[in-house]
N, C-alpha and C positions, 0 to 999 in steps of 0.2 A: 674440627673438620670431620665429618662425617659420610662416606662414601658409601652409593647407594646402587645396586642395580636392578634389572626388573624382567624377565627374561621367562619365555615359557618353560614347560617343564617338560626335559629328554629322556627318552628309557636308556638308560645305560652313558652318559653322556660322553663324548673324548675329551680328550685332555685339556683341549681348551676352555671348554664350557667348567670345569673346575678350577682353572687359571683365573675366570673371571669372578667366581666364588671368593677363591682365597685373596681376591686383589682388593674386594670391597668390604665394610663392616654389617651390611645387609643385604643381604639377595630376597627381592621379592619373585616368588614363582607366579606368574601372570599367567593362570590357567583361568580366567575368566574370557578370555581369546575365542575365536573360534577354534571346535578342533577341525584341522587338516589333514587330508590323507593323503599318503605316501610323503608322509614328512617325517620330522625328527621325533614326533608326540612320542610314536608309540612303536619307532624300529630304530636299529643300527646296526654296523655293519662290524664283522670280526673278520682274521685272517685266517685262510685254510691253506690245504697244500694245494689247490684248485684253484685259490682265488680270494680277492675278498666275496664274502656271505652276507647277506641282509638276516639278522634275528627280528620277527615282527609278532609282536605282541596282536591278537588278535581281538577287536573289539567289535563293538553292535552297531552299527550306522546307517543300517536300514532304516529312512521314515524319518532321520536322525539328522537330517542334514546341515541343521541351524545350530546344531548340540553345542556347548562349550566344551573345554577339553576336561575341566573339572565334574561336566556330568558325564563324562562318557564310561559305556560299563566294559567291562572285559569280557567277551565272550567264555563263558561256561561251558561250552561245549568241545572246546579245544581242550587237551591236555598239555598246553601250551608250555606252561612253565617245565617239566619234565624232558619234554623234546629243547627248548633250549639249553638247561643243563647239560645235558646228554653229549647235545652241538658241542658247548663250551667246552668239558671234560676229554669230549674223545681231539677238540683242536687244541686245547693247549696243553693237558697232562704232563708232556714232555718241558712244558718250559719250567724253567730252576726254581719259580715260588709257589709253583700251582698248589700244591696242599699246603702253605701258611692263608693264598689267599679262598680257597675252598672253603676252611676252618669254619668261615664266618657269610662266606656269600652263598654258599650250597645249603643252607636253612631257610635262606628268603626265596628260595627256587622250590625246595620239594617240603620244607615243614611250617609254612605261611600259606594261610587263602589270601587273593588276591582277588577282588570284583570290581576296582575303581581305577583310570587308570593313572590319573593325579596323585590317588597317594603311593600305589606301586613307585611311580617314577622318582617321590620325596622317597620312599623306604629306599630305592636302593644310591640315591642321588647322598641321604643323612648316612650312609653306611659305609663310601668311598668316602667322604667329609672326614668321618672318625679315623676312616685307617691311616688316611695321608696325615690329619690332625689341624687340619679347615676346621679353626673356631668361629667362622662368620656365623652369624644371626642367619637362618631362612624362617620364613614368614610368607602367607597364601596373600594375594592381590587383595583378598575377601576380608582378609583382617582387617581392612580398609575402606572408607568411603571411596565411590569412583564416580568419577566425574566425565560427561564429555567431553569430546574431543580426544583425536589418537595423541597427538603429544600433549595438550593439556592433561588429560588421565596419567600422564606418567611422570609430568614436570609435580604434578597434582600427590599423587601417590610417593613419591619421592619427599615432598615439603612435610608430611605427613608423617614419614619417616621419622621425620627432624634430615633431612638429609641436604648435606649442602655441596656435596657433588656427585651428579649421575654419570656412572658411568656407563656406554654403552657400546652393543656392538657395531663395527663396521658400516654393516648393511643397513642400518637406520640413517645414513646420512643422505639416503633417497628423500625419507618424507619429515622426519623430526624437522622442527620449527625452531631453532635454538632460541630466538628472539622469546622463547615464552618460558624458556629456564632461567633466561638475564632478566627478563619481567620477575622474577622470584628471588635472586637472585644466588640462584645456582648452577654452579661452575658445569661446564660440561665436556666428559672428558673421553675419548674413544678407544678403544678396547683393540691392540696390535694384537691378531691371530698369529704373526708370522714370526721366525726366526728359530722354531723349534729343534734342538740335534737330535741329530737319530741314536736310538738303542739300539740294543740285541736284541731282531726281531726272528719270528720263526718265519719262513714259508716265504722266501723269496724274497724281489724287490722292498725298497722300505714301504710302507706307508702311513702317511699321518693321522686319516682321518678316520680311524678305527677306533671304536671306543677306547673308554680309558682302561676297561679290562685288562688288554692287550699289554698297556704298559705295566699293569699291577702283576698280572701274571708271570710278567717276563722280567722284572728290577723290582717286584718287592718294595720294600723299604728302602731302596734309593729312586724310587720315582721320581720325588722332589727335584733330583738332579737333572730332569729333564722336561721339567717345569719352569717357569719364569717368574709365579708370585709363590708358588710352597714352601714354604722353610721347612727342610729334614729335623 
């Protein structure tokens, strides 16, 4: 059995988006998508003592409107990465692992060029992998033949894999066509956001859907514990 999912690719992602990582033996990053804005592509949000904050990666979408997310460029003219460092440093510094998790995330911020925003989002998406210790496979949509159709391309791309269960999120049970994964015959299985407990969070009320920064910064190396597929 081989479990597969397929999912675009987030700047910063929260916990859950690595829940579904560590759940599967392959995650395909589906940046052959359109890209969207004001989505997940290319912002997310942290906790201040103000509030949560949106951090948004600044790109070129002028003329650009049909773009996929894998050609979209980063704006150059922003000193972007610097000002969210900055963000991140001056809101978490106080929490208990801020410099074990800085060690390693503060060189992809001020001593990495970044001009693509697909692979920014693999660099820092393969670097939270590492630290929790997510040995799943990732792999670009592109590695692949794609085929039409919205769920054929993905029932498609998953067979491909070798994969003989897709697992997905929630929000796909709007339009996926299951009938065309039992045509393959691959199990299909759906992806529970919910039941998370809360940690020691800084800056007020809990909240969940703040990157996974948030939980790195603040538990470290017992993350996992407040995960549902990590193994510590």
């Amino acid at each position: 059995m081989k479990k597969v999912a397929i999912l675009q690719s987030n700047y910063i992602p929260w916990k859950g988006y690595f829940d579904m990582i560590a759940s599967v033996d392959e995650f395909i990053l589906y940046d052959d998508m359109q890209y969207t804005r004001r989505d997940w592509r290319n912002r997310n949000q942290i906790k201040t003592p103000q509030g949560v904050q949106w951090l948004t990666v600044p790109v070129q979408v002028k003329g650009r409107y049909e773009q996929k997310i894998r050609e979209t460029r980063i704006d150059q003219d922003s000193d972007w990465a610097h000002s969210h460092w900055k963000t991140l440093e001056q809101n978490y510094r106080r929490a208990a692992h801020f410099d074990e998790i800085a060690a390693w995330l503060r060189p992809i911020y001020i001593d990495t060029a970044h001009d693509n925003l697909s692979q920014l989002n693999r660099t820092l998406i393969e670097a939270v992998c590492g630290y929790l210790g997510i040995r799943t496979k990732l792999s670009w949509s592109w590695d692949y033949e794609l085929v039409d159709g919205k769920t054929e391309r993905l029932a498609d791309l998953c067979a491909q894999a070798g994969g003989t269960v897709y697992v997905s999120g929630p929000s796909a049970k709007d339009y996926v066509d299951e009938s065309v994964f039992a045509a393959r015959d691959i199990s299909l299985s759906w992806f529970e956001y919910t039941g998370y407990p809360e940690y020691q969070q800084l800056w007020g009320e809990f909240t969940h859907g703040v990157t996974i920064l948030d939980l790195l910064f603040n538990c470290g190396k017992a993350a996992p514990q407040y995960m549902k597929h990590v193994r510590s």
